[in-house]
N, C-alpha and C positions, 0 to 999 in steps of 0.2 A: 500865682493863683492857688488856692489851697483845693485841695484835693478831696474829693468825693469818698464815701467810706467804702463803695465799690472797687474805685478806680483804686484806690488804699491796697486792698485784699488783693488786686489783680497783680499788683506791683510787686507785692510779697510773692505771690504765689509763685512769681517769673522768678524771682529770687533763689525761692528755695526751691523749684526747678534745678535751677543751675546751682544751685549747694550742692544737690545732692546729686547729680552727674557725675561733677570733677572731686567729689570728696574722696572717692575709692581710691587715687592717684593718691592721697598724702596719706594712705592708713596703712599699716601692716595686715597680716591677715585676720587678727585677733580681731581688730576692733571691725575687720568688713565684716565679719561674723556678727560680731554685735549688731550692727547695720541692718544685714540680714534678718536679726531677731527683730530690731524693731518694725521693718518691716511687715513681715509677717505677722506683727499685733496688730499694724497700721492695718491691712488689710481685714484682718478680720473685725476690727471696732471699725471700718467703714458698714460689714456688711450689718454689722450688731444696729450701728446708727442709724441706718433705715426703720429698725424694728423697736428702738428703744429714742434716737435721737428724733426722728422723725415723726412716728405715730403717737411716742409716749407708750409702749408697750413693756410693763416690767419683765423683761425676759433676764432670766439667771441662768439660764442652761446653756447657750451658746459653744461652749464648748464639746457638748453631744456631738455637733454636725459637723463640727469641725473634725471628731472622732473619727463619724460614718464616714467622711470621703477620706480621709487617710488610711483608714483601714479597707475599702471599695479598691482603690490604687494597688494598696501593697497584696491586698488576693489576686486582683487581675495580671499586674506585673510577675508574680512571679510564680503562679500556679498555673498562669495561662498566658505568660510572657507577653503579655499588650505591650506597645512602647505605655513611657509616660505619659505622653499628651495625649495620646488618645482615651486614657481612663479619666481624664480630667473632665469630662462633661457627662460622664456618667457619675462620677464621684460626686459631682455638683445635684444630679436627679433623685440619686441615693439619698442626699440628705435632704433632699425638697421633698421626697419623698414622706420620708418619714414625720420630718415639720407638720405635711398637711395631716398625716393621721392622728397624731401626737395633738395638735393644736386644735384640730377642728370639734373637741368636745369641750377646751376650758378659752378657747379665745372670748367667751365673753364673762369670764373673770376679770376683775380689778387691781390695780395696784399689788397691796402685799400678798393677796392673794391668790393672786398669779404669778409673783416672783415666788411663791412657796413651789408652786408646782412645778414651775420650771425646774427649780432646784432637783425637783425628783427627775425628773429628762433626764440630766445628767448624770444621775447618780446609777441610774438604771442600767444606762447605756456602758458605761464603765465597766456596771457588776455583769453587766453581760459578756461585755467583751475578756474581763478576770476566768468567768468558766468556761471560756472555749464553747462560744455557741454557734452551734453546726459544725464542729470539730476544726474549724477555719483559722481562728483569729488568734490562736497559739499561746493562748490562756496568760498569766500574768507576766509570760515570758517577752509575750508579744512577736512580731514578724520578723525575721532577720532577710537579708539580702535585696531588697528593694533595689532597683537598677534607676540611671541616672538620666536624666531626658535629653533628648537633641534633637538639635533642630537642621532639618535639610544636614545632615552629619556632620553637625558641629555635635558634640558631644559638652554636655553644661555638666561640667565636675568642681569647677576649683570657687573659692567662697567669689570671687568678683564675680565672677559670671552669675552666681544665683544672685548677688547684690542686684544686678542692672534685670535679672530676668524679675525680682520680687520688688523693687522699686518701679520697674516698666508697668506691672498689674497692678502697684498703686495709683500710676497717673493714669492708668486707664477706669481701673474706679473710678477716681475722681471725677471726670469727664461722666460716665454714665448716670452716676448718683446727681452732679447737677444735672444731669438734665430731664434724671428722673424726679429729681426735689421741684424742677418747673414745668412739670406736664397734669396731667388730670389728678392720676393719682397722688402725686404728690398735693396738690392743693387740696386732693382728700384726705391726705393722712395730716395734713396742718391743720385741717378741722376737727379732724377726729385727737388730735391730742390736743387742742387747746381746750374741745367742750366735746366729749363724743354724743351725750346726751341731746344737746343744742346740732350737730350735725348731724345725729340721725334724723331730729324734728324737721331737720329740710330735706330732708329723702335721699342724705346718702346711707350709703348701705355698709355699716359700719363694720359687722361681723366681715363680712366680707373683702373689706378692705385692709380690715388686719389679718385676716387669713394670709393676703396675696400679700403684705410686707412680710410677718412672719416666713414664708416659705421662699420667698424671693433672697431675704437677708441667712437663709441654713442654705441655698442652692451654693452662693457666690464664697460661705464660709466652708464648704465640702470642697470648692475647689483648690482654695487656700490650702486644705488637708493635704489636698495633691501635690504641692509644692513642698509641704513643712516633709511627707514621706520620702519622696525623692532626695530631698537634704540631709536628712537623717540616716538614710537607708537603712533605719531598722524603727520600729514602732511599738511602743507597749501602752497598755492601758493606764498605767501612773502618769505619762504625757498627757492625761484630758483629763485632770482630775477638777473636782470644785473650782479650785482656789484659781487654776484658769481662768474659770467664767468670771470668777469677780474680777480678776485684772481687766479682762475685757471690759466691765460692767462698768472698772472704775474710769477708764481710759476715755470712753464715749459721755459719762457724765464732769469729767473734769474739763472736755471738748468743748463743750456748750452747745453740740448738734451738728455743726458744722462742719464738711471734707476738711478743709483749712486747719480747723481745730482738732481734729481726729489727728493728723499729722503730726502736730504741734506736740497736743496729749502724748502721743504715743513714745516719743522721743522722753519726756518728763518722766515717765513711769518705768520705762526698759532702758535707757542711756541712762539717766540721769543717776541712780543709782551704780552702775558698771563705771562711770565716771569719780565717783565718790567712794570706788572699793579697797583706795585706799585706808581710808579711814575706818575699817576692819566694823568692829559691833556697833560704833557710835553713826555709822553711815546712814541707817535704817531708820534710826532719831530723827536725825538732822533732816531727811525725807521727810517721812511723816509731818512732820513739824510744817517744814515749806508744804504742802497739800493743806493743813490746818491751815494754813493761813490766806493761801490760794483761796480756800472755801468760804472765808470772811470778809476777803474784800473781791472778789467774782464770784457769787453765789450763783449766778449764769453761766459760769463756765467761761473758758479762756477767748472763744471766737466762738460766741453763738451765731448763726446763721440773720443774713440781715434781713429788715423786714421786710413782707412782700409791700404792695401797694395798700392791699386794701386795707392791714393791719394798721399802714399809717392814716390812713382816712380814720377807721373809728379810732386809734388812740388819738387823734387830733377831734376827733369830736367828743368823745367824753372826757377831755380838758376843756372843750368849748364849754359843755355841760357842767363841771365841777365848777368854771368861772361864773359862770352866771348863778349856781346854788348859792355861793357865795358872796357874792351883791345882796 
């Protein structure tokens, strides 16, 4: 019996589950590193695809919030020795924080004209953190000595461990975003990006509903900060520059929207390349090129999100429609 394109996704998903459990056993520590990296992109183009896959919200700054909770972490850890995990859900409010003030005057800008602004978030936040503002964030030098998290006194030092602690917050995304992609909001934010004009006309409240993806998708990428500080155990502002955000930016539009596909993505953009460094200058070609081409024959993306119900009722009835124009 052939198989449902649900039952299809589920089958993968159990798949690369279990890929990536047992993967850590066959790698050296280099590549768990690498793992680790992808990871941590995985995580944050989940929480980007809320605010860009889901709503259709041009957001380019993403890398700002990710700033503010790394930087939240490494002040509290070490100027006021918090463990790790306990800065983790203020690091996450720090940058919901700032989201909501930051957003709540250009959320209802458009398209390029909101991806321009964004651009400035980041840039801002950057030149902030460069002069040492409020004498805190240790100017272009950035934070040294950040401490390592534990749990009930396991102490999480060596790359596997952060492998299974930053792969464990992506299946736990993933779980939370489906089940946010199928509750209220989310079937607001699938209106609001396919027509926001058309779904304000039915009374949802559009502003407002990109506000709460916006600040919901900077909360869960401030906490991700909290994780990349503790990795790193030192921090500087050239780690959140631009060209961050666009990997992000590029990772959730080559997804096609989709948790599944954000996974997928993420691996393509940060492995795929690490894979290929053999091939010194011409590696970055042969990338590019595969992405060009990706973009020609999936202009939707690798695993777009599948449709809900109702999407297939009217696309089945404006084919009804188109048939009978055509009679």
């Amino acid at each position: 019996m052939k198989l449902g394109s649900k039952n299809l996704r589920l089958a993968a998903s159990a798949l690369l589950g279990l890929l990536i459990a047992v993967l850590p056993l066959f790698l050296n520590s280099y590549w768990t590193d690498v793992c680790v990296s992808i990871g941590l992109y995985a995580l944050l183009a989940l929480s980007l695809n809320l605010i860009l896959g889901q709503a259709g919200i041009f957001h380019m700054g993403h890398a700002a919030f990710y700033a503010i909770g790394a930087y939240t972490t490494a002040i509290l850890n070490t100027m006021f020795s918090w463990p790790i995990f306990w800065t983790m859900p203020l690091a996450g409010l720090m940058a919901g924080l700032v989201a909501l003030v930051v957003a709540r005057p250009i959320i209802h800008l458009r398209g390029d004209y909101l991806a321009i602004v964004t651009i400035g978030i980041v840039e801002i936040v950057r030149i902030a953190l460069v002069n040492d503002i409020f004498g805190i964030t240790g100017g272009s030098n950035g934070i040294f000595g950040i401490g390592r998290p534990s749990i009930a006194g396991f102490r999480i030092a060596k790359s596997i461990h952060f492998y299974y602690l930053v792969w464990g917050m992506c299946g736990i995304s993933v779980l939370l975003f489906h089940f946010l992609w199928h509750s209220r909001l989310g079937r607001a934010l699938n209106y609001i990006k396919a027509d926001d004009v058309a779904a304000e006309g039915c009374g949802v409240d559009v502003a407002y509903y990109k506000l709460v993806a916006f600040v919901l998708g900077a909360f869960w990428a401030g906490m991700v900060g909290t994780v990349y500080a503790a990795k790193m155990m030192t921090i500087a502002p050239a780690s959140f520059n631009f060209m961050e955000s666009v990997i992000i930016f590029a990772v959730v539009i080559l997804s096609g929207g989709s948790q599944l596909g954000v996974l997928v993505s993420a691996f393509l953009f940060i492995g795929l390349p690490e894979i290929m460094r053999s091939l010194t200058e011409s590696r970055m070609l042969f990338f590019g090129l595969a992405m060009m081409l990706m973009m020609v024959w999936r202009p939707q993306g690798l695993l777009p999100p599948l449709a809900r119900s109702y999407e297939k009722i009217v696309s089945s009835l404006s084919k009804e429609a188109e048939t009978k124009g055509e009679k």
